[in-house]
C-alpha positions as CSV (number, residue, x, y, z in Angstrom):
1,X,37.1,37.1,34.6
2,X,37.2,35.4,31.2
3,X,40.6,33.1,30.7
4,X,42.1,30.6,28.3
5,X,41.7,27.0,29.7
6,X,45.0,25.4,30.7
7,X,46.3,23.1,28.1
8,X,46.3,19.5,29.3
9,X,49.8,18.4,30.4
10,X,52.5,18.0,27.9
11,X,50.6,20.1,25.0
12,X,51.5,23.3,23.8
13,X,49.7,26.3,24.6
14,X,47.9,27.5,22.1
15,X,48.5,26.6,18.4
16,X,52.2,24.6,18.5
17,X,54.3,26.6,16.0
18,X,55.8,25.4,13.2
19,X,59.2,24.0,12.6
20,X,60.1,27.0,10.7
21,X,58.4,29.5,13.3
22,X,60.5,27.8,16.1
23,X,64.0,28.3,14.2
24,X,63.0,31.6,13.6
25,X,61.8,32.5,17.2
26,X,64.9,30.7,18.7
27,X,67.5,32.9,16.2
28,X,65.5,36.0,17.3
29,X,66.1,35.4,20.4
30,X,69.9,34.3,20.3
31,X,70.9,37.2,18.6
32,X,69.0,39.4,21.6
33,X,71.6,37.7,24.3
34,X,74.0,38.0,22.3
35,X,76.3,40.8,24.1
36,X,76.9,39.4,27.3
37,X,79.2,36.8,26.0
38,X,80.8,39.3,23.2
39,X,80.3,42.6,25.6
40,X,83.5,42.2,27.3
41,X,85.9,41.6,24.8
42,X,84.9,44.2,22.4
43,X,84.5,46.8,25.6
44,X,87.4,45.8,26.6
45,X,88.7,46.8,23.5
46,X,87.5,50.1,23.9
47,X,89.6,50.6,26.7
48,X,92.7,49.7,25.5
49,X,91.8,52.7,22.6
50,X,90.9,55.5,25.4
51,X,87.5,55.4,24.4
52,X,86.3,53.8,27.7
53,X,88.2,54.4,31.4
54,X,88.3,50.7,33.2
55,X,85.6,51.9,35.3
56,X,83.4,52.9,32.5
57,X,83.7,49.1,31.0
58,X,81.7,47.8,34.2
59,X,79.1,50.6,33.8
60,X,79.2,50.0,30.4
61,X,78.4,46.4,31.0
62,X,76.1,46.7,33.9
63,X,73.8,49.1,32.2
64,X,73.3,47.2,29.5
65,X,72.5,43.9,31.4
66,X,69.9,45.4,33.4
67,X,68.4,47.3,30.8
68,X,68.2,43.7,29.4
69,X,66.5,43.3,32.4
70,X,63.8,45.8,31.7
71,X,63.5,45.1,28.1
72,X,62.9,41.2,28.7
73,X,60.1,42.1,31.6
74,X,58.4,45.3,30.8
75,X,59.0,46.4,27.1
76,X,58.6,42.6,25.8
77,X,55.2,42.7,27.3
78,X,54.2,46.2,26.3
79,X,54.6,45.1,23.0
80,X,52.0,42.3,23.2
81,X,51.3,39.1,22.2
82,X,49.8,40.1,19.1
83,X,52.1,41.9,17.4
84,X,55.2,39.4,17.6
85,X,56.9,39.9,13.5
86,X,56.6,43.5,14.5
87,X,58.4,43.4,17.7
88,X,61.0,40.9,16.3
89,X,61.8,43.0,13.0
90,X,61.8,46.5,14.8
91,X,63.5,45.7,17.7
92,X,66.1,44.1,15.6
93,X,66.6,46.9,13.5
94,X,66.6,49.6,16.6
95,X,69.5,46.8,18.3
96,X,71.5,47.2,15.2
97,X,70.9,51.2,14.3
98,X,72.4,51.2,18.0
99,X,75.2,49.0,17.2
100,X,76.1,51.0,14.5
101,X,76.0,54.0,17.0
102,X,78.5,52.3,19.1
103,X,81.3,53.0,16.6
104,X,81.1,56.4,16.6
105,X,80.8,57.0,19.9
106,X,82.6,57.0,23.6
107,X,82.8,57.8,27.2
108,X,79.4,58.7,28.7
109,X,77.7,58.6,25.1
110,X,78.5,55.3,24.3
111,X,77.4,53.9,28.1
112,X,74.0,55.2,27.1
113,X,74.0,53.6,23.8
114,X,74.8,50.8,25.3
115,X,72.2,51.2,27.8
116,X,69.5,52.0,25.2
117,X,70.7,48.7,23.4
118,X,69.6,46.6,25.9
119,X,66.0,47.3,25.9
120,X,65.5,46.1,22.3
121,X,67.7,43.2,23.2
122,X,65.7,42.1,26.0
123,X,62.5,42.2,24.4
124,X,64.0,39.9,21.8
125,X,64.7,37.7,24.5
126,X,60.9,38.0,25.6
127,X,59.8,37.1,22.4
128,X,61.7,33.0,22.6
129,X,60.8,33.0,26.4
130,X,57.3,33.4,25.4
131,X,57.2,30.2,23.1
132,X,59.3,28.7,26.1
133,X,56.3,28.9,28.3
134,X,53.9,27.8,26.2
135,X,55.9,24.6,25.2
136,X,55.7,21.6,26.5
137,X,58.6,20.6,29.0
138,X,59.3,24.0,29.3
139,X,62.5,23.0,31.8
140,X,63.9,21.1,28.1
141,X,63.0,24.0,25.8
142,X,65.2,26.4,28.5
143,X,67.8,23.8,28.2
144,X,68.4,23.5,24.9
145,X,68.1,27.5,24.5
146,X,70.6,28.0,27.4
147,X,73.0,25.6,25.6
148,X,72.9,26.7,21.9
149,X,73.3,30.3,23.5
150,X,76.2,29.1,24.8
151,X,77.5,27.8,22.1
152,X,76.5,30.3,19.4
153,X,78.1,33.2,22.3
154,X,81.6,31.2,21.9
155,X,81.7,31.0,18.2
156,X,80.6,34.4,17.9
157,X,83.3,36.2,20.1
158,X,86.0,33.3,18.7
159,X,85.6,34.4,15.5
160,X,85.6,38.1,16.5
161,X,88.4,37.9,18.7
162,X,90.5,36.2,15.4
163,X,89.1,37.7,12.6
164,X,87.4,41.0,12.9
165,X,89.1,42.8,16.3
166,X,93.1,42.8,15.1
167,X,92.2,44.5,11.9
168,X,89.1,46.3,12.3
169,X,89.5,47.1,16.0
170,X,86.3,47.0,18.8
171,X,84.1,48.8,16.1
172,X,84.4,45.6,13.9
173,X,83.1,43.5,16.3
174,X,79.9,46.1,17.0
175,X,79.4,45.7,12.9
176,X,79.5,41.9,12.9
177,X,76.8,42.4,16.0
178,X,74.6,44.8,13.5
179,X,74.6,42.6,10.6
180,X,73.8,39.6,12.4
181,X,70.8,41.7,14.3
182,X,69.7,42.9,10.7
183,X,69.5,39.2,9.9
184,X,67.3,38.3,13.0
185,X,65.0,41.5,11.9
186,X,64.4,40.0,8.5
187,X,64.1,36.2,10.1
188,X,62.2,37.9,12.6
189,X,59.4,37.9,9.6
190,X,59.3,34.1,10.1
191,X,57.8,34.1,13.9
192,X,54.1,33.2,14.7
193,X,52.1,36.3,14.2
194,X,50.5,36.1,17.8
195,X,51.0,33.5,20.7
196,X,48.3,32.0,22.8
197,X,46.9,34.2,25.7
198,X,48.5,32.9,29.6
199,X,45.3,32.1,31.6
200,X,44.3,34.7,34.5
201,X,43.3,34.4,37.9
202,X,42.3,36.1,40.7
203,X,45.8,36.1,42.4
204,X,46.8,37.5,39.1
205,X,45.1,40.5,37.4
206,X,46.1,42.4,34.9
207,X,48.4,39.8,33.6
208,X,50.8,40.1,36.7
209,X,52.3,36.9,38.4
210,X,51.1,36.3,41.5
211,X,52.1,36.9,44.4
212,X,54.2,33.2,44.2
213,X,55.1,34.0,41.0
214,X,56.8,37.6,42.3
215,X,58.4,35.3,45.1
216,X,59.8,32.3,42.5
217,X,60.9,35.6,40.5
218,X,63.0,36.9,43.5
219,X,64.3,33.6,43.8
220,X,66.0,33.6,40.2
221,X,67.4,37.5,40.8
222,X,69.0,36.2,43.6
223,X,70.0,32.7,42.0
224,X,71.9,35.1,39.4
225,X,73.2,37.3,41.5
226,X,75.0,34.4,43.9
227,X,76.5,33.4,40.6
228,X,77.7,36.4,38.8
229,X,78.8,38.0,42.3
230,X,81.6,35.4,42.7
231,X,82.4,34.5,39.0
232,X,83.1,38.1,38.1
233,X,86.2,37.9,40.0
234,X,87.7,34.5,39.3
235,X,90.6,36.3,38.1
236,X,91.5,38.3,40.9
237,X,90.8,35.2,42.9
238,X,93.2,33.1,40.9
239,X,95.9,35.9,41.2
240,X,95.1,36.1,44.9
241,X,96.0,32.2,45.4
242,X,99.4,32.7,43.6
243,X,98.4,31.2,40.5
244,X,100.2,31.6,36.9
245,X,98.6,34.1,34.3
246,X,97.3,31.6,32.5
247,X,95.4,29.9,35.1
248,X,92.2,32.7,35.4
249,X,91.8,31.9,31.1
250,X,92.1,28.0,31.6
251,X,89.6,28.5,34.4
252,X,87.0,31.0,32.0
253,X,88.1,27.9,28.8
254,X,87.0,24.8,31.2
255,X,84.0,26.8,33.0
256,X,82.3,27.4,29.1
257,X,82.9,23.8,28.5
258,X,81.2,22.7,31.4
259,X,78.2,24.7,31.2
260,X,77.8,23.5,27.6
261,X,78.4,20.1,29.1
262,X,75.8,21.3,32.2
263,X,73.0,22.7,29.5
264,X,73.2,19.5,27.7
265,X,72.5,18.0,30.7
266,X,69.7,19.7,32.3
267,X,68.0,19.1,28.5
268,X,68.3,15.4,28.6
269,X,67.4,14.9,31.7
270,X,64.5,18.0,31.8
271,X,61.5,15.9,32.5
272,X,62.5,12.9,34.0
273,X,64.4,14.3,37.6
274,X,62.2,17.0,40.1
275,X,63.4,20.7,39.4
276,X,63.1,21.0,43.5
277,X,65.8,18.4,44.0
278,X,67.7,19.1,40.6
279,X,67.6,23.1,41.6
280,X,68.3,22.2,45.1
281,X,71.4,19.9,44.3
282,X,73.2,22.3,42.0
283,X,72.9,25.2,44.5
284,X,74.4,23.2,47.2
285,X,77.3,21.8,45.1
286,X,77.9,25.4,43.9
287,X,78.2,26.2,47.6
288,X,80.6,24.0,47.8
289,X,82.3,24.9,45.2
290,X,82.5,28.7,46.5
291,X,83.9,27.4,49.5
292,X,86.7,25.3,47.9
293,X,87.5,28.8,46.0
294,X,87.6,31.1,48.8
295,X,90.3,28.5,50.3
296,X,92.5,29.6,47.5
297,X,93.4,26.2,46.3
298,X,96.2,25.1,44.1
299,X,95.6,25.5,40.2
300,X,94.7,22.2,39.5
301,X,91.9,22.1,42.6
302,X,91.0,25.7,41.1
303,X,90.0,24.7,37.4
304,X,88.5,21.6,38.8
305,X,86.2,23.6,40.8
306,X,85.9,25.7,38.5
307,X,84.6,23.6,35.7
308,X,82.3,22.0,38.2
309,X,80.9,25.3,39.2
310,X,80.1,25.8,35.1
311,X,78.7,22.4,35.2
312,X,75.8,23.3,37.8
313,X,75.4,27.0,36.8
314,X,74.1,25.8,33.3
315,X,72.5,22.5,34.6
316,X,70.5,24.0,37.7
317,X,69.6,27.3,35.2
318,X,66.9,25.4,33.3
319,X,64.8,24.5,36.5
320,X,63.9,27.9,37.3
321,X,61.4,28.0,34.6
322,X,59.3,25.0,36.0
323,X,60.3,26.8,39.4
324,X,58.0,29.6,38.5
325,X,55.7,27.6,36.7
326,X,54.7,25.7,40.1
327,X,54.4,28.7,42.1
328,X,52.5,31.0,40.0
329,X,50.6,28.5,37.4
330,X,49.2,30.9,34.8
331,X,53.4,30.9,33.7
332,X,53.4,35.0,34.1
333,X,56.2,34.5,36.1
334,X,58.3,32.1,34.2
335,X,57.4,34.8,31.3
336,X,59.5,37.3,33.1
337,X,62.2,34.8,34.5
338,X,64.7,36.4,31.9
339,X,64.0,39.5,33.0
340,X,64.9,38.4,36.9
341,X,67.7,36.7,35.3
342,X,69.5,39.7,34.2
343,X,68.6,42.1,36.4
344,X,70.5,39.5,39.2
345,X,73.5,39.4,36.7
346,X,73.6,42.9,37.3
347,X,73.3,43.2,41.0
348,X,75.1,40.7,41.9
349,X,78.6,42.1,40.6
350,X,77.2,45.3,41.7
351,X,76.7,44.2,45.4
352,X,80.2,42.3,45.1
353,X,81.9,45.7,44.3
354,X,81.2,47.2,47.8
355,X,82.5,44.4,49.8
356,X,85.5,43.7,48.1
357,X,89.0,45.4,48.9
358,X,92.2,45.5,46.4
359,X,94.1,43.1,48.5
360,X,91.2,40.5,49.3
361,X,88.4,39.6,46.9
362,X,87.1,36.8,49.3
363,X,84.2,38.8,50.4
364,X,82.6,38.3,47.0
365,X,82.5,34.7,47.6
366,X,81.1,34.9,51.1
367,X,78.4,37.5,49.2
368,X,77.7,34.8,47.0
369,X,77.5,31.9,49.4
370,X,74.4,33.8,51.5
371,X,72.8,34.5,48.2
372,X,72.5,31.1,47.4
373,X,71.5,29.7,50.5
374,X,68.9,33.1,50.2
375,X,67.9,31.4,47.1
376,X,67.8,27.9,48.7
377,X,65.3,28.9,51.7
378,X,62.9,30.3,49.3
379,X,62.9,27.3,46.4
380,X,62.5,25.2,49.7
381,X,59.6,27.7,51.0
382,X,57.6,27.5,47.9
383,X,57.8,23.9,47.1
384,X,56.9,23.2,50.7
385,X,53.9,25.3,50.8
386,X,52.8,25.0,47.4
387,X,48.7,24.2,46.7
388,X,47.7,20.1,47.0
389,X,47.0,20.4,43.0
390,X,50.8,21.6,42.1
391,X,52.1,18.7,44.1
């Protein structure tokens, strides 16, 4: 079997794209992940106008997260690596015709829009976690993508939440979401025509990770899925522990600003600490953090933990790529890291929803406590068995 040589360390894969090409690529790619920081403020709006029940918001969101999922690992690479402007400008232009759809829809009709959505979304995301791969330091390219996302997600749904939702209502916000998705389509005219080909093995056919790679790969589901199964009820948490109304939003303000602060980090530092010990660190401190929450501290204790659970989320985040890099080197498995990513986001708050009661949302914690130490035996099993020449 015929297959690109490796590029020597610390080279890109492949011709390295321009300046322009990576700007374009990385606003392609932003604008894809978009709706999970804007999703539930402007379904949340939809509620409040009877056009979604409170149950439909979580299927709503859920749908569109793991569809996300799908889009990111199986319609990103259906697409090929040889036809990136046209993947870029038409999923763009399919994300916003379905935007657009949004407004003039409800109920079941807009879950499946929303639903749809995601798949173009996803494979927007495919497009920047395919140059991610190929880069050098891929751990800093994650880093720096994880933290502008961050960023661009709390400008975006600031400037929603005090310009475009009080006068326009929820289908304002879906239009701002179009237009900027038209404007990735036509920047999407600006990415490299084709990337590099991943080298193949025999562990690997077909393009598929290996069986390592599929192993890292249920590593990051579950390393999503510990998170998002606890953090989706910080508020009900914060209530449970008696705190004031305004403690569950100071705890969402100070998390953000800590996994900006986290992001920043992991970027800086990407290349210079192990991703075993960095990834293996955070996970453990997160733990901790999990337990100090489920002791339903006092308010101060709980934003403190709070914003030191953001800190790792973001920081430990970026290590997963070089995580699946190690155990499946031909980086077919890093390629579809975002898809594992969202596909845990999803489960894990689905999982959390059948062990949680109206009087005690603790269980969610203890949920995401064994996922992480799930995650942490198998980081620790791959890095332990990994080849002599990954070492």
């Amino acid at each position: 079997m015929t297959a690109e040589a490796p590029s020597p360390k610390g080279a890109w894969i492949g011709d390295p794209p321009s300046l322009i090409q990576r700007l374009a690529v990385f606003w392609v790619g932003l604008v894809g992940v978009l709706f999970p920081g804007v999703g539930p403020l402007l379904l949340g709006g939809m509620e409040a106008t009877g056009r979604l029940t409170a149950a439909q918001i979580g299927q709503a969101g859920m749908a569109e997260l793991v569809a996300m999922g799908v889009g990111a690992a199986v319609v990103g690479p259906l697409l090929g690596e040889r036809r990136l402007r046209l993947a870029a400008v038409g999923c763009g232009l399919l994300l916003a015709a379905l935007d657009m759809a949004t407004t003039r829809m409800s109920g079941d009709a807009l879950i499946l829009a929303r639903a749809l959505a995601g798949l173009p979304a996803g494979a927007m995301i495919w497009l920047i976690t395919g140059m991610i791969v190929r880069a050098p330091r891929p751990e800093r390219w994650a880093g720096l993508y994880l933290t502008i996302q961050t960023l661009v997600q709390l400008g975006v749904v600031a400037g929603i939440g005090a310009f475009v939702v009080g006068p326009f209502g929820p289908d304002g916000g879906f239009v701002v979401l179009a237009v900027l998705t038209v404007s990735a389509a036509v920047v999407g005219l600006a990415v490299p025509r084709a990337y590099a080909p991943l080298a193949e093995a025999a562990d690997n056919p077909k393009g598929l990770p290996s069986p390592r790679g599929w192993i890292a790969l249920a590593a990051v589901l579950c390393f999503q899925a510990f998170i998002l199964a606890a953090w989706i009820y910080v508020e009900p948490l914060s209530r449970q522990a008696g705190h004031s109304v305004t403690t569950a939003s100071a705890a969402f303000a100070v998390s953000l600003a800590a996994q900006v602060a986290g992001g920043a980090a992991a970027t800086a530092l990407a290349g210079r600490l192990s991703w075993f010990w960095s990834l293996t660190v955070a996970v453990l401190v997160a733990i901790g953090a999990l337990l100090a929450m489920a002791s339903l501290p006092s308010a101060a204790v709980f934003l403190a933990v709070s914003g030191l659970f953001g800190f790792v989320w973001l920081f430990a985040s970026p290590f997963l790529t070089p995580l699946a890099i190690e155990a499946d080197p031909s980086r077919r498995a890093a390629l579809l890291g975002p898809g594992a990513s969202l596909l845990g986001c999803g489960a894990g708050p689905l999982l959390a929803s059948f062990v949680v009661t109206g009087a005690d949302v603790r269980p969610a914690v203890w949920l995401g406590v064994i996922l992480a130490v799930v995650t942490l035996v198998i980081i620790a099993g791959l890095h332990l068995t990994r080849p002599r020449s990954a070492a």
